[in-house]
C-alpha positions in Angstrom: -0.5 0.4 -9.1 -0.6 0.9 -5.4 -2.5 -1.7 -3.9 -5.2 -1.2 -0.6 -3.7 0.5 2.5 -5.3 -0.3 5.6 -5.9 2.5 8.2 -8.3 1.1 10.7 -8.4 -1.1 14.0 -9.2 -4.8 13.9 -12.9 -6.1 13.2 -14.5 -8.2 10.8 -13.9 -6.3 7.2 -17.5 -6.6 5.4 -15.3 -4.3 2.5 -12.5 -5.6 0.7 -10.5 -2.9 -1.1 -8.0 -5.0 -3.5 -5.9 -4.6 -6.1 -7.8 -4.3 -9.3 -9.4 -7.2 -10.8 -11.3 -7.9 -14.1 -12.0 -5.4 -16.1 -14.3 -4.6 -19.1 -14.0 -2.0 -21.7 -16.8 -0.2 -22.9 -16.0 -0.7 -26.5 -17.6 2.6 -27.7 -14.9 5.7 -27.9 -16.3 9.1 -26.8 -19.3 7.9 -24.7 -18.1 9.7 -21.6 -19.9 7.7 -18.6 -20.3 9.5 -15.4 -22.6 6.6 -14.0 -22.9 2.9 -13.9 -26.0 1.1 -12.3 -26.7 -2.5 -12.3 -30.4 -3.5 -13.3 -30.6 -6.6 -11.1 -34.1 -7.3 -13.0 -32.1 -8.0 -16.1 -28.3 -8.8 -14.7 -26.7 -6.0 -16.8 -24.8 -3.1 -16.1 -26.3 0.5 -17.1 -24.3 3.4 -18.2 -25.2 7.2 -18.5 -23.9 9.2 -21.4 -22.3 12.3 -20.5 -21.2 13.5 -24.4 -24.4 11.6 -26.0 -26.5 12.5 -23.4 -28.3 8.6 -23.5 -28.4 6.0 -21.0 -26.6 2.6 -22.6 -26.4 -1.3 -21.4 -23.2 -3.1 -21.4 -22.8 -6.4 -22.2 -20.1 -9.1 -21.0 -17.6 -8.1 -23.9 -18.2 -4.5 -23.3 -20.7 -3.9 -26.5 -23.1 -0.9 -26.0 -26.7 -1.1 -26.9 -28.8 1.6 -26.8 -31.3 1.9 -23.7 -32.8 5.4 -23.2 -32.9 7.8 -26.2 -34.6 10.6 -25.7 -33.7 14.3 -27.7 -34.5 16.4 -24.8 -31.1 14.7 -22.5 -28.4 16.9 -23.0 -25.5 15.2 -20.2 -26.6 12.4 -18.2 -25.2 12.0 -15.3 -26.5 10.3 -12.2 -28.8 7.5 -12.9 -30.9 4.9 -10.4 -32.4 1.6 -11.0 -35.7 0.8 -9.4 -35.9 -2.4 -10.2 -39.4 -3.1 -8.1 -41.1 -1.1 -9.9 -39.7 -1.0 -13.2 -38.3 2.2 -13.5 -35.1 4.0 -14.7 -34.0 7.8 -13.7 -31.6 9.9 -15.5 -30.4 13.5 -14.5 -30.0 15.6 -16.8 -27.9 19.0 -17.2 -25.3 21.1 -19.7 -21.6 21.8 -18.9 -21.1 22.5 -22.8 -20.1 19.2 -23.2 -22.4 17.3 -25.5 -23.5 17.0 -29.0 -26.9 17.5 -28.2 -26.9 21.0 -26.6 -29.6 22.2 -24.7 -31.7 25.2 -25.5 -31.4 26.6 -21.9 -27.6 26.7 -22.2 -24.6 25.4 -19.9 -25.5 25.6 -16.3 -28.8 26.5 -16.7 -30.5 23.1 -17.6 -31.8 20.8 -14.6 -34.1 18.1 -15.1 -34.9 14.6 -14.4 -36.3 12.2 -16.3 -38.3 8.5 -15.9 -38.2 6.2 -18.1 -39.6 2.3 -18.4 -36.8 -0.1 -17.3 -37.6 -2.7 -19.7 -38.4 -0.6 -23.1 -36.8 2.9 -22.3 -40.1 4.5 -23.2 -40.1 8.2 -21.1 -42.4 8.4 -18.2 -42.4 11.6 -17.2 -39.8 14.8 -17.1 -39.9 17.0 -14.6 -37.8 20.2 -14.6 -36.3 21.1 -11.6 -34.6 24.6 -12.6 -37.5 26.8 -11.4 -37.6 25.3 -8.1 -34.0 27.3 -6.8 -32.9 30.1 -8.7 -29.1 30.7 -10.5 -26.5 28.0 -12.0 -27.5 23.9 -11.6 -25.2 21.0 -12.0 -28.1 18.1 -11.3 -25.3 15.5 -10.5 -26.2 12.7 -7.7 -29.6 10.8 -7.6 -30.8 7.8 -5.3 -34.1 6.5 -4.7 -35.9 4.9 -1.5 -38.0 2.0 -0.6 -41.3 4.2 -2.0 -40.0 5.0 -5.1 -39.6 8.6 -4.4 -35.9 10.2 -5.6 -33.4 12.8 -3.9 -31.6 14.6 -6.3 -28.0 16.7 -5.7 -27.3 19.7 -7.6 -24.0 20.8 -8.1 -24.3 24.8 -8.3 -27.1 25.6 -6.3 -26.9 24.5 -2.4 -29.6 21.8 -2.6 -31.5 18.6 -3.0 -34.6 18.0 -4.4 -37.1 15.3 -4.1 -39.2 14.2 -7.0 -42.0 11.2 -5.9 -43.0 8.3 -8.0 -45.7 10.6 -10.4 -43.4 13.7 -10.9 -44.4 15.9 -8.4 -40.9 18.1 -7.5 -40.0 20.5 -4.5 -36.7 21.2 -2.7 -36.4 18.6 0.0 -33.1 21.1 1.8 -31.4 23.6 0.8 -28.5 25.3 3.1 -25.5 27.7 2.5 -23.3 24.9 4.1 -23.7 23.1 0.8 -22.4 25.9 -1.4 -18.5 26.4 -2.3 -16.4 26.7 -5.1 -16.8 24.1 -8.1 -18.4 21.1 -8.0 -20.3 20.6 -4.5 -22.8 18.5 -3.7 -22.6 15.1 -5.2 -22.9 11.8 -4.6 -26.1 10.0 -2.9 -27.1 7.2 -1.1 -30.6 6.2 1.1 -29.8 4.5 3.8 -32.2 1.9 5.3 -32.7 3.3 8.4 -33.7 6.8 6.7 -31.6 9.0 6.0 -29.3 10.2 3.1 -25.7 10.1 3.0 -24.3 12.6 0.9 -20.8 13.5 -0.5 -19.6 17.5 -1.1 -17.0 17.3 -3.9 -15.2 20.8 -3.5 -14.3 19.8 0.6 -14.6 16.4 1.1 -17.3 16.4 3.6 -20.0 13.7 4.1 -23.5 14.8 5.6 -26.0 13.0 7.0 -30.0 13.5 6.1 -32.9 12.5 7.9 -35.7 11.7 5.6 -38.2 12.5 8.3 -36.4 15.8 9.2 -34.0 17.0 6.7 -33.3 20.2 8.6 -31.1 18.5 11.5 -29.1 17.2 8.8 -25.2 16.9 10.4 -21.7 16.6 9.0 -20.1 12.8 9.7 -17.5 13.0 11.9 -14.3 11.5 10.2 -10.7 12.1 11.0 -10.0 13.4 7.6 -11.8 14.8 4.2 -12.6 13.4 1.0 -11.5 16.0 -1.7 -13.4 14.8 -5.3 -15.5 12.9 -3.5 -18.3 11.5 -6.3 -19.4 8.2 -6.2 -21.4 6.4 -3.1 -22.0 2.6 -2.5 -23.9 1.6 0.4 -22.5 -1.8 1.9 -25.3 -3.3 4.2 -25.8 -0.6 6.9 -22.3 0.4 8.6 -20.5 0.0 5.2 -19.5 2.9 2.6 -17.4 2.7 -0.4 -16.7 6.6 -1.4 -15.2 6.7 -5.1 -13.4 10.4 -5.3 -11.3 12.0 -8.0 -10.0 15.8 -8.3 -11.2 19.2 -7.3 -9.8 22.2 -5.5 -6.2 21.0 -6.8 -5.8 17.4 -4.9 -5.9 14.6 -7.7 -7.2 11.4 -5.1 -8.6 9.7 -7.7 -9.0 6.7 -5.0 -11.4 4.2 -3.6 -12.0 4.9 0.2 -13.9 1.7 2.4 -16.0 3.8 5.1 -17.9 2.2 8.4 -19.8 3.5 11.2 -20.9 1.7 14.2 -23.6 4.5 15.7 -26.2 5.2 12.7 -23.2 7.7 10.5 -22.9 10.2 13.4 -19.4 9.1 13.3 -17.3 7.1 10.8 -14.0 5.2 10.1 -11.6 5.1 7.5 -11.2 1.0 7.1 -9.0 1.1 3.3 -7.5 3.1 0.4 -7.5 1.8 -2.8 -5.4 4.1 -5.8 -6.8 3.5 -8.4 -4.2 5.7 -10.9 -5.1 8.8 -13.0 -8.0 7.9 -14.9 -10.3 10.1 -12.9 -12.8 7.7 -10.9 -16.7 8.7 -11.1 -19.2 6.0 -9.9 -19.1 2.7 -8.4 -21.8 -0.1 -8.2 -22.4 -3.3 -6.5 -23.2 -6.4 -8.4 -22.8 -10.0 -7.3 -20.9 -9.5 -4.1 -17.9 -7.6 -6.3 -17.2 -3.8 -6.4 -17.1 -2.0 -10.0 -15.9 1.5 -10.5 -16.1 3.2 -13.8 -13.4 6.0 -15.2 -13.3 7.7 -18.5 -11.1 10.6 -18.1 -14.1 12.8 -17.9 -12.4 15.8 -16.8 -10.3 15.8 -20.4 -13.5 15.8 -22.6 -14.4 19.0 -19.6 -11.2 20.4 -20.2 -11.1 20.5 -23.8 -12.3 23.3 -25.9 -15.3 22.8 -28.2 -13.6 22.1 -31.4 -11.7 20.0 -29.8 -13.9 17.7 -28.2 -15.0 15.8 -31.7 -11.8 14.2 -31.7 -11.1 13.0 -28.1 -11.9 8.7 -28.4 -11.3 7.8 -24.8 -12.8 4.3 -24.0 -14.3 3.9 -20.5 -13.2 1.2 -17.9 -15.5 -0.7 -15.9 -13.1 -2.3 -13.2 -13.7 -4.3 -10.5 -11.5 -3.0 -7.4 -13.5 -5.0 -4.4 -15.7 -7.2 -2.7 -18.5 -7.0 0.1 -19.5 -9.9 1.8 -23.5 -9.2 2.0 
């Protein structure tokens, strides 16, 4: 394993890229997470479901236990913890990839739904499909300090933003976010307010004002992040950007991003490889940088009858730490 490479000028690291540390197995084949949270409430990580189409706690020996069941998730993907109010959000879409298909078919299903933190009783379910015509991938989601959530879709060039009672619209939507594959993804609310978001198909990282999501700008950074996926915000100026594969570049790496004027420009501090196990999400717990992998894009690549019989275990795997 290649360990951290570092690319940028002296200062103070707040980041530490590292060569991997522990590591957990998430002893239940086939469960295909795309996301891992951490509910601080509770001190446990969360996982979505992308072939069971559930949301699942881990424990310390990597034993699953069920969290949020409910028959109308097809694929989970992105999910966010509000921990001050008690709430849990789920995306939830088809790529053909789940025993539970959904009745609106691959590409076509887009919702979000809220559940209660502490019992996983469902709180609402919005569906977001109507609100921009053609294909959705619902992929990203982060909340902000009111509770309201910004959601990233995939297929069609936009994110929506769903408050704390349901209520949906599109929150931007702009031709610069459509491409080939997999585009907008990842999501983070910055503090200061404003999203930073990551386009998977070209690497770029944008910058949204809450206030005014309209003058949204591309971060200037001396390169791209091809597969870029998963976002953790590090204090204010930090980034960690987990990427993987698309347009033909396998990164499948751990970059450490930071910016010293408010993300109008940032810095590539470190590189961690992290190997072929195709990298999704990342989380912060404790001080100590987790990123999950399951080989996702096999159980994507395989045909239907051949899904059934994939048994891939996920990794949870500590590759970090932030000094907060």
């Amino acid at each position: 394993m290649i360990g951290p490479t570092s690319v940028g000028c002296a200062r103070a690291e707040v980041v530490t890229l590292e060569r991997q540390g522990e590591s957990l197995t998430v002893r239940r084949p086939a469960l295909y997470p795309e996301t891992i949270e951490y509910d601080s409430r509770s001190d446990r990580f969360l996982v979505s479901s992308f072939r069971e189409g559930a949301i699942y706690e881990v424990d310390g020996e990597g034993g699953v236990s069920l969290v949020v069941d409910d028959e109308r998730l097809c694929s989970v993907l992105g999910i966010a913890v509000d921990a001050e109010r008690g709430r849990l959000w789920a995306v939830n879409s088809d790529l053909g990839a789940s025993v539970k298909p959904s009745a609106q078919g691959p590409r076509h299903l887009a919702a979000v739904g809220l559940y209660d933190l502490a019992t996983g009783a469902a709180l609402h379910y919005v569906d977001l499909a109507p609100l921009s015509p053609g294909d959705h991938l619902l992929n990203g989601i982060a909340l902000d300090s009111a509770g309201n959530a910004y959601v990233t879709d995939s297929f069609s060039p936009a994110i929506y933003k769903v408050d704390p009672q349901g209520n949906a619209a599109v929150f931007l939507q702009d031709d610069r976010f459509a491409g080939d594959g997999i585009n907008l993804n990842g999501v983070v609310v910055h503090p200061d307010g404003y999203l930073l978001v990551v386009k998977k198909s070209d690497g770029s990282l944008f910058k949204v004002p809450l206030a005014s999501p309209s003058r949204f700008s591309r971060v200037d950074i001396a390169r791209t992040f091809v597969g870029g996926d998963g976002l953790i915000l590090v204090g204010k100026k930090d980034l960690v950007l987990i990427a993987n594969q698309a347009a033909g570049v396998a990164s499948n790496a751990a970059f450490s991003l930071s910016s010293e004027d408010g993300w109008v420009t940032a810095e590539l501090r470190a590189v961690q490889q992290l190997g072929d196990v195709y990298p999704t999400t990342g989380v912060l717990r404790d001080g100590k940088i987790y990123v999950i992998s399951s080989k996702l894009n096999e159980l994507l690549q395989s045909a239907p009858e051949q899904q059934d019989r994939l048994r891939e275990q996920a990794t949870i795997q500590q590759i970090g730490r932030a000094a907060l």
